[in-house]
N, C-alpha and C positions, 0 to 999 in steps of 0.2 A: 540390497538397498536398506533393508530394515535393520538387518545387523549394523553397517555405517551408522546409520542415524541413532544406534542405541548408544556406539561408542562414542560420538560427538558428543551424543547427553551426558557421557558420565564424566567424560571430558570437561566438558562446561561445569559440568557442576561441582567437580572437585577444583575447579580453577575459581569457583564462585565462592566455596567454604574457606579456599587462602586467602581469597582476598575478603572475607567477611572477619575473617581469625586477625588479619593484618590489620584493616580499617579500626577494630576495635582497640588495637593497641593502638593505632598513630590518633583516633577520632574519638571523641567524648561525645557519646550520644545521649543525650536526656531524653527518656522514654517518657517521661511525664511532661515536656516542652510539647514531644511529638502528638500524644494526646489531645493538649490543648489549641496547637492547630488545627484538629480534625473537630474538635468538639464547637469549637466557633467560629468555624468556617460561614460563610452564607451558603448554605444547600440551596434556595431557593434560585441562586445564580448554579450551582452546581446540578440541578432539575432543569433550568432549560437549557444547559450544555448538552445535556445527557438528549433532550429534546432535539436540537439541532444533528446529534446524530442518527437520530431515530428518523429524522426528514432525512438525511443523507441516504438511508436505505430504500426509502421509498422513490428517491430519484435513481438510483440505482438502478430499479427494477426499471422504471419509465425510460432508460438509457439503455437497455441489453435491450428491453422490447423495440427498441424504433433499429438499433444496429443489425438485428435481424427480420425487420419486416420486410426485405426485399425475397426472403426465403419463407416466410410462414408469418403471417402478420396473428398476433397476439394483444389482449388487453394491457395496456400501461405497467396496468399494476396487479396482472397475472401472476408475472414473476416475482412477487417480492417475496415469498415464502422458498423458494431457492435461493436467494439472498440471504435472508436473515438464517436459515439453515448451514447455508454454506462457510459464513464469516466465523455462526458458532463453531462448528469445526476446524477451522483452522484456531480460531484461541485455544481449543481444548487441544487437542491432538497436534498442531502443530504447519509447516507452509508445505507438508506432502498432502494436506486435505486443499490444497489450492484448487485443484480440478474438482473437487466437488462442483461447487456451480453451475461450470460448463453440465458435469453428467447429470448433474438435477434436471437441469432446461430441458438436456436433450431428450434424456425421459419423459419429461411433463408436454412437451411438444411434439413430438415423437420425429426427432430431426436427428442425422448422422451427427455423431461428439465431436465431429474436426469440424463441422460451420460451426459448432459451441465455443471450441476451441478459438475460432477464428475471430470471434466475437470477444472472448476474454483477451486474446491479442492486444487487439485495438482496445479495451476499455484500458488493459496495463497501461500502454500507452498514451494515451487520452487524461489517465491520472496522472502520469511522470510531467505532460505537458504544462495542464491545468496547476500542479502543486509548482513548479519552476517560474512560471507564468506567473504567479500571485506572490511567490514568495521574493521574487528581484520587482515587482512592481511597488511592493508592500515597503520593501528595504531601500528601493532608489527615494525613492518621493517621502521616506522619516524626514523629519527637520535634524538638521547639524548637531551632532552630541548629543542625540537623543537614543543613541544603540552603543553599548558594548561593543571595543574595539573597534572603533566606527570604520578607520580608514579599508583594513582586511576584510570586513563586512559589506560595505560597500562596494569592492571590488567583485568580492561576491558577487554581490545583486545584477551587480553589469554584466558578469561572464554568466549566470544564470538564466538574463534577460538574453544575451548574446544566444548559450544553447540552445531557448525555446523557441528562439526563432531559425535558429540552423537546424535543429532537429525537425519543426516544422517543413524545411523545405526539402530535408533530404526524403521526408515522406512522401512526400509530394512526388519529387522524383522514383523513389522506388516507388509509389504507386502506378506511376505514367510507363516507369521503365523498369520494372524491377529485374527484368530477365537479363535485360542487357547490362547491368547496375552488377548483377552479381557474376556473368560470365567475366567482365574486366576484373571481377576482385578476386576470381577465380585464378584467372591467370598471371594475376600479379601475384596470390600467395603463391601459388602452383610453382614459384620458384625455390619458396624455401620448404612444403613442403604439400604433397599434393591432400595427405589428410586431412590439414588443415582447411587449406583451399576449398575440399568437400565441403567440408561441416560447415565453413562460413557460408559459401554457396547455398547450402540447404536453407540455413536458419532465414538468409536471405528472400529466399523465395518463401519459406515458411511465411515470414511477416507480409510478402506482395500479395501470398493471397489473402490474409486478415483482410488486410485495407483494401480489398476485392466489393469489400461491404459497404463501403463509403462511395457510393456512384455517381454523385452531384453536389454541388459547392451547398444545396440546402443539407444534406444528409451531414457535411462536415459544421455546418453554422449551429444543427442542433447539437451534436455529438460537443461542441465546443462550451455551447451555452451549458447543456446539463453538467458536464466536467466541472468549469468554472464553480457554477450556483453551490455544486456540489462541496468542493474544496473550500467554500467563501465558509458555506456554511460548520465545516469542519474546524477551517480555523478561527471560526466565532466561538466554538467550543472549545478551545485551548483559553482563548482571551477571559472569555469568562470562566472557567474554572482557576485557573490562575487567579485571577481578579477574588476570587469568593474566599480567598487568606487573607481577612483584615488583619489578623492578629502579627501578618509581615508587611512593616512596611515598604517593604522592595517588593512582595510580591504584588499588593493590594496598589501598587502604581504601572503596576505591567502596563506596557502599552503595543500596538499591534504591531508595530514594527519587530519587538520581542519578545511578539506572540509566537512568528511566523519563524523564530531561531529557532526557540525551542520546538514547534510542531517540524522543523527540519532535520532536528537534533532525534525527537522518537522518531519521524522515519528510520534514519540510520539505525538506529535501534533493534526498529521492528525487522530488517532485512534477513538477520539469524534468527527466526520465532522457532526454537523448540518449546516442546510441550509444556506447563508450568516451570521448566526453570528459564525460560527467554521472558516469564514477567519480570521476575525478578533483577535479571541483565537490565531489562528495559527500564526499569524502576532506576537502576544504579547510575545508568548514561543518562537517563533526562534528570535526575537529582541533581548530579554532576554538571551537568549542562545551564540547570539553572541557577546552581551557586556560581557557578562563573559569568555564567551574562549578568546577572539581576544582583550578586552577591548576598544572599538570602541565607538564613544559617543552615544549618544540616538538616533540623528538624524540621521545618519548616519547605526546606527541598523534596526531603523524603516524602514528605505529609503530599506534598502538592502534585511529585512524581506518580504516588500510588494511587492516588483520586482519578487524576488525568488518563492511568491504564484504566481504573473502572469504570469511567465514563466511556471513552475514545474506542475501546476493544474489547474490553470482558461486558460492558453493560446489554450488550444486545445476545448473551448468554442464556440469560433467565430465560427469553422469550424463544430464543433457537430452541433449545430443550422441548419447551412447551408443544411447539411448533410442530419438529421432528417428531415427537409423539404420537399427535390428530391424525399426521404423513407417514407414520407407522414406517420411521426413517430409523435404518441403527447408524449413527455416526460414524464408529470405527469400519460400519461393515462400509455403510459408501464410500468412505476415504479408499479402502484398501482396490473396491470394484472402480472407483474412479480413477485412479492411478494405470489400472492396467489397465481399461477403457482409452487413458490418454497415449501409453506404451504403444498400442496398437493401433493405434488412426496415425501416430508419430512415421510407425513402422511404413504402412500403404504410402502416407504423404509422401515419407523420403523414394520409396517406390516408385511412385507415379513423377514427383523429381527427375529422379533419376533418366528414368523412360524418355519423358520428354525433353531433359538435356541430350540424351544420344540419340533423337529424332532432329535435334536443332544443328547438332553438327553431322 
């Protein structure tokens, strides 16, 4: 696994040096324009960006603690030092420290890593909903001609608004039914190939027990409200860091409608996070992203790309380190013990899968 992910990085990164080698032949970069974006920027709007994501952790915590109070009820805000620990890992090291988290909790709670797991399930989820949810709500209700490529963008917001509500209800259903949800899709792939059929089957019931955690229409109304509050407040934090480039007047006109492109646009981004070289990917797609919505020059993309990663994802770094220290946490080492922590409760689950599909038939 670790050899893979060495040769993706160098992969990535020799595909990043051609296209840096390239860019500079086809793009005239003025290092000294770039400068003066940064130097008179409004930091002050750029402080409480950084702010709203510092609340975003703190709800955080208050949301893993209610998804598992039906197994070991916890203070709100117990957990947010497994948070802020966890995210730092994954910026530094990369998205194999993703189960950090779960193994933090399970540790500090002293609970099996698959209810952990089961927990990070649904919050994945719960984010996919909430950011699709805000982002077609945000983009339906713009006024006319007020977004880049309005007509394809709008389209968007509809088939997005459309997903969050079919995604919604397929959960629904696989919550109600999820046995019988994945025996029929077992036996429909089971035609072209039965491995497949397994492994969707698994994942299947993988997810029906997450949502095992969500027992009452209260449990999903909070799980909705913290998602949402969470996301508003994230992409308040795009709005205004963007907004704090007076020096562009494309960027210092942002408005939320293409606030919420661009916070769609660093998603995609962030989905390949290797180690230090996925900042720099992530720098180059939302730069890119916002010279084409907003039309904004290079420097000024650049400028505004690279604040929004220190804000949005490296700024809660300082304080993980810090953090990890008190918690006498080695980073690299919990990443590596949380991995195989996740390998192995993966291993039982499909197990106990297994078992109880050949008791059903």
């Amino acid at each position: 696994m670790k050899k893979k992910q060495l040769i993706l990085s160098f992969v990535v990164a020799v595909v990043l040096i051609a296209l840096a080698i390239w860019a500079q032949h086809k793009t005239h970069f003025d290092f000294a324009a770039f400068r003066v974006q940064l130097a008179q920027a409004d930091w002050s709007r750029i402080l409480l960006a950084l702010g709203c994501i510092y609340a975003g952790y703190v709800i955080r915590s208050a949301r893993w603690a209610m998804l598992m109070r039906h197994n070991r009820r916890v203070g709100l805000f117990s957990l947010l030092g497994t948070q802020v620990i966890g995210f730092t890992a994954v910026a530094l090291i990369g998205r194999v420290a993703d189960l950090v988290r779960p193994y933090l909790v399970a540790k500090k709670t002293d609970t099996p890593i698959s209810a952990q797991i089961a927990v990070y399930i649904v919050e994945r989820l719960s984010d996919a909903g909430a950011m699709a949810l805000i982002f077609s709500a945000v983009i339906v209700l713009s006024p006319a001609g007020s977004l880049p490529h309005a007509e394809i963008v709008r389209k968007a917001g509809y088939w997005g608004l459309a997903g969050a509500v079919g995604g919604a209800l397929f959960l629904v259903a696989l919550r109600l039914s999820g046995d019988v949800l994945a025996s029929f899709i077992e036996r429909v792939l089971g035609v072209v190939s039965q491995k497949l059929a397994a492994a969707v089957g698994s994942r299947i019931r993988t997810f029906r027990t997450g949502l095992d955690i969500i027992r009452s229409f209260s449990d999903f109304a909070a799980l909705a409200a913290f998602s949402i509050v969470m996301w508003l407040l994230i992409a308040g934090a795009y709005l205004l860091t963007t907004l704090a480039f007076v020096k562009s007047p494309q960027l210092a006109a942002m408005t939320p409608g293409k606030s919420v492109l661009l916070m769609a646009s660093s998603g995609v981004a962030s989905v390949i996070q290797l180690p230090v070289v996925g900042w720099f990917t992530q720098i180059g797609i939302v730069a890119a992203a916002i010279r084409n919505f907003l039309g904004a020059s290079v420097e000024a993309s650049t400028a505004c790309a690279a604040t929004l990663l220190l804000v949005t994802f490296l700024g809660i770094v300082p304080i993980g380190l810090v953090w990890a220290q008190f918690e006498h946490v080695s980073l690299r080492g919990v990443a590596a013990e949380s991995e195989q922590a996740g390998e192995k409760a993966e291993i039982a689950l499909d197990s106990g899968e297994a078992a109880n599909a050949a008791k059903t038939n």
